[in-house]
C-alpha positions in Angstrom: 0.0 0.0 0.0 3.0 2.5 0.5 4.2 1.6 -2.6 1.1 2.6 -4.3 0.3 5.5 -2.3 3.7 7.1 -3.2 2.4 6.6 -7.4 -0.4 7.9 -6.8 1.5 11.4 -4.7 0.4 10.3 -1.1 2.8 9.2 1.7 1.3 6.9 4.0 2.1 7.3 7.4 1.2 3.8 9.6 2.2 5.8 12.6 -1.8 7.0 13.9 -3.6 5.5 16.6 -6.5 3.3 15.5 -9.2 1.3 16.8 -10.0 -1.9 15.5 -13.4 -0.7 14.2 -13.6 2.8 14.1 -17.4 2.2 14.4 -18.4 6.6 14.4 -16.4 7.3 11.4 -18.7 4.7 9.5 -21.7 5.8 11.2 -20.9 9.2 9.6 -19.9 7.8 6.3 -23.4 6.3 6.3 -25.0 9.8 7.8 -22.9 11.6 5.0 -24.7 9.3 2.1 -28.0 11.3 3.4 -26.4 14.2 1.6 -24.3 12.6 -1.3 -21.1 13.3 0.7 -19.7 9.8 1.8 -16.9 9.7 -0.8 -16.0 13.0 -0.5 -15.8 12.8 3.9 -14.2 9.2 3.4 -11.4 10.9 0.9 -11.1 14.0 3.7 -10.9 11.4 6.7 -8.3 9.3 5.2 -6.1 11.8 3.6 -6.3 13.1 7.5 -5.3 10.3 8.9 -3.2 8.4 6.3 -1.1 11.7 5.6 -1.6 14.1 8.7 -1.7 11.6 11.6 -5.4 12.7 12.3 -6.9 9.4 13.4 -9.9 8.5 12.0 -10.8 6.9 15.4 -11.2 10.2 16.8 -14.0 12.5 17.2 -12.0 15.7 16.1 -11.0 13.8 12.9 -14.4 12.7 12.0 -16.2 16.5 12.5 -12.9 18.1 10.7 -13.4 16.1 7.9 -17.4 16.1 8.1 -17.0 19.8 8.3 -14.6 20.3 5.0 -17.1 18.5 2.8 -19.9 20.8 3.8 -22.4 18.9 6.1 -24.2 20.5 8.6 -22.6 20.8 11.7 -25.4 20.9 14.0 -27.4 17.9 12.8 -23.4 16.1 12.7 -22.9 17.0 16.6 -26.6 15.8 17.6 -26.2 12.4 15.2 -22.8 11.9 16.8 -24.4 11.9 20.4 -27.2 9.5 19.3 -26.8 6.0 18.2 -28.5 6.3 15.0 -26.9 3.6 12.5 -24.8 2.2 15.1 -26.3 -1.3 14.7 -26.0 -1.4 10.8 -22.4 -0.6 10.8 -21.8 -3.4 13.5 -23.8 -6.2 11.6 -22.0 -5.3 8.5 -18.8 -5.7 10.5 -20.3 -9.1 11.1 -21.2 -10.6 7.9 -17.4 -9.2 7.1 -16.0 -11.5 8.8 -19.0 -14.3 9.3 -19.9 -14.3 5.7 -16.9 -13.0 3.7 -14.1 -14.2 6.4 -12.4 -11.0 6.3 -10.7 -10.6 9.8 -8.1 -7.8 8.9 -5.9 -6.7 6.7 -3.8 -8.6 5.3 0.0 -8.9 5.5 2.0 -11.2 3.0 5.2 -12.4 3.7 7.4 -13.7 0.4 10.3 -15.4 0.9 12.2 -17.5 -1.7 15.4 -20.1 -1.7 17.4 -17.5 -1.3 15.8 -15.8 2.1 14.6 -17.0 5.3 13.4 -13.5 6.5 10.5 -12.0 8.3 8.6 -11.1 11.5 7.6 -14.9 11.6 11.3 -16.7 10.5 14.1 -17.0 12.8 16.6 -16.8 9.8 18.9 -14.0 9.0 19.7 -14.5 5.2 18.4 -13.0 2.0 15.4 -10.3 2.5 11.7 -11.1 2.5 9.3 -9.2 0.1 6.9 -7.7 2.4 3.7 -6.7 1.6 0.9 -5.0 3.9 -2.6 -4.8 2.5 -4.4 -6.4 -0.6 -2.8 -5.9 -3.7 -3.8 -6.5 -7.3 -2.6 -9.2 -9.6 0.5 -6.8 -10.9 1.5 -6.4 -8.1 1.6 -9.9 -7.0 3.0 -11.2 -10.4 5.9 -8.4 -9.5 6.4 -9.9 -5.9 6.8 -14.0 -7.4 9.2 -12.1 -10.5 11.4 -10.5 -8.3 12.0 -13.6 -6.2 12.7 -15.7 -9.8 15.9 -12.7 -10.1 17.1 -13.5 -7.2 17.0 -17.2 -7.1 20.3 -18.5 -8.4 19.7 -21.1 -11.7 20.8 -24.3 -10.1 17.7 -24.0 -7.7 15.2 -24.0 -10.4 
């Protein structure tokens, strides 16, 4: 995801506190649909906390970036204090992972004969290709060439 983020001009920075389901920031998303906003609040919130350390766990984060796209902030403040789509965005937390077994992101770990390397090998040599987040079949096909350079001819 760094990787990509740097082609597309954004520098990710992993460094922000997080919760595991930032359940108000979706609540809002879904609020923000009410007005045709949810893309443009999702793009503010995650340029905020992606890029400026602004956690999108946090209550300042979510008005600041409610407030940028133009919703209203009185109505924001009083849905914020109810619990108005709360349930929705926890059963579709659920079927996330019941349905779709999606438990978190993922984090892909490549080693090939010439590595043993990683938060998960006790080995020192060669490097591991690591890889946080999905990617898409480029990418992958990039990860599985990159280990074919390296791997000397008599261990094909």
């Amino acid at each position: 995801m760094y990787q990509l983020g740097k082609r597309a001009g954004v520098t990710l920075d992993y460094n922000v506190q997080t919760k595991w389901q930032p359940v108000d920031s979706q609540r809002v998303m879904l609020w923000a649909a009410t007005f045709g906003k949810q893309e443009d609040y999702m793009d503010v919130l995650a340029r905020g906390h992606f890029e400026k350390k602004k956690s999108a766990s946090h209550h300042s984060s979510i008005i600041e970036a409610a407030l940028e796209v133009g919703l209203p902030e009185a109505p924001l403040m009083a849905f914020l204090k109810s619990e108005e789509l709360k349930d929705e965005v926890w059963r579709s937390y659920g079927t996330t992972i019941r349905d779709k077994r999606i438990e978190a992101i993922p984090l892909f770990i490549f080693n090939g004969p010439t590595s043993n390397d990683g938060p998960f090998r006790s080995g020192k040599t060669g490097r591991a290709i690591i890889h946080h987040g999905s990617g898409d079949p480029e990418q992958f096909k990039q990860v599985f060439d990159d280990i074919l350079r390296k791997t000397p001819r008599q261990s094909l």
